[in-house]
N, C-alpha and C positions, 0 to 999 in steps of 0.2 A: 504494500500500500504506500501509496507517494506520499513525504512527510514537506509538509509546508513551513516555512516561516515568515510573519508576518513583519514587517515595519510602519510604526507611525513616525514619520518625519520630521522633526522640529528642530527648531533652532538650537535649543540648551538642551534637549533630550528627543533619544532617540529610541521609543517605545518598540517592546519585541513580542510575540506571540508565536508559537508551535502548533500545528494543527495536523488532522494528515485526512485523506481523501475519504475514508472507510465509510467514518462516523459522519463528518463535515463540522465538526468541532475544533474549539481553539482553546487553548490555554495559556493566560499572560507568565511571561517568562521574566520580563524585567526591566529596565532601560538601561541606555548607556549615553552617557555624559556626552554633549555635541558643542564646539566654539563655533558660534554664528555658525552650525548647520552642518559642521565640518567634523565626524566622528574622528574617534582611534581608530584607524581602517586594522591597527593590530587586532581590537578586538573586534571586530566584524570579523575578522580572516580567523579568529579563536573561534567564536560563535558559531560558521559555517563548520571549521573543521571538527568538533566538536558534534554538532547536531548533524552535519550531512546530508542539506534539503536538496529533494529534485526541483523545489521551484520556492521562490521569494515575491513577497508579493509586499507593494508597497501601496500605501495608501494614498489619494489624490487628494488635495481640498479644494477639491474645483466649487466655484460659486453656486447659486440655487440655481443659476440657468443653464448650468454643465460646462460653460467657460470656464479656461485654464485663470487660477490665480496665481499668485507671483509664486506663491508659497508650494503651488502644486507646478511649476517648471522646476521651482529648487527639488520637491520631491522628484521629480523627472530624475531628476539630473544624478542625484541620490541614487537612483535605481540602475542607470545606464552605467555610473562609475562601478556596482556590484557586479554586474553582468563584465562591463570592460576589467575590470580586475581579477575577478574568480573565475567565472566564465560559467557563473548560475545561470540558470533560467529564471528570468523577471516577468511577472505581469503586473500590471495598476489594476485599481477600481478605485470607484470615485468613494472615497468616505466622508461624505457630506452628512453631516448631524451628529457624529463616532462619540466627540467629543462630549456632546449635552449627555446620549445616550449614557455612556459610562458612567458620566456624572451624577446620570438618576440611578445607574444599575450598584454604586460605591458610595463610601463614606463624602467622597474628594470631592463638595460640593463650592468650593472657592479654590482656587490658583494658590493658595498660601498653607493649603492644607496637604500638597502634595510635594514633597521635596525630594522625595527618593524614589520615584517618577513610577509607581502603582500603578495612577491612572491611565498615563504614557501605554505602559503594557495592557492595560483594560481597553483602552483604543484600539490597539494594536491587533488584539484578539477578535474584539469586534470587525474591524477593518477584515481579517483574516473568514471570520467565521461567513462575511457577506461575499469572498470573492468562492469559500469553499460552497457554499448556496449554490452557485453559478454553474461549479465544475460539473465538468460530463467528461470522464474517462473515454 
């Protein structure tokens, strides 16, 4: 069964999730620490080697109209450098609302309540759980 990994994209934090095709469930895994959007590409290269996903799935925040936001070319960009560095297989989906969601589905109702980036991963999983909805083997 193909094992996914999810990413939520962000500037200080870059939220993770596990899922794999069988079930179409995710589970948040963690975040990792981003300057202006720009991870440890060490541990991403830990993370992949470590889990060993057939496919990375990164989250989009495209606007309510489906237009690209800045925030989702940086996520672009985010996903094209994992594919150009490891040589994983990437897909997007749009995870427009990820964040309100988790926020109703967790404690992490304010920006100040989450510092060791929970929510980041609850995104993340979410993001992951709506691209595994989609798949067809």
């Amino acid at each position: 069964m193909p094992l996914a990994l999810g990413f939520d994209y962000g500037l200080s934090r870059i939220g993770i999730a596990s899922g794999q095709t069988l079930t179409h469930t995710a589970t948040p895994i963690g975040a990792i620490k981003a300057q202006d959007g720009i991870p440890n590409w060490a541990e991403i290269e830990s993370l992949l080697a470590d889990w060993k996903p057939d496919v990375v799935v990164v989250g989009l925040p495209l606007h309510a109209d489906g237009e690209m936001s800045e925030m989702a070319v940086r996520a672009k960009k985010f996903g094209q450098r994992i594919h150009g560095r490891f040589g994983v297989d990437v897909r997007y989906i749009n995870e427009f609302e990820t964040t309100r969601e988790a926020r109703k589905l967790t404690a992490f109702h304010n920006k100040a309540s989450d510092q060791h980036g929970a929510l980041d991963a609850a995104c993340a999983s979410l993001i992951l759980e709506r691209w595994l909805g989609e798949y067809d083997d």
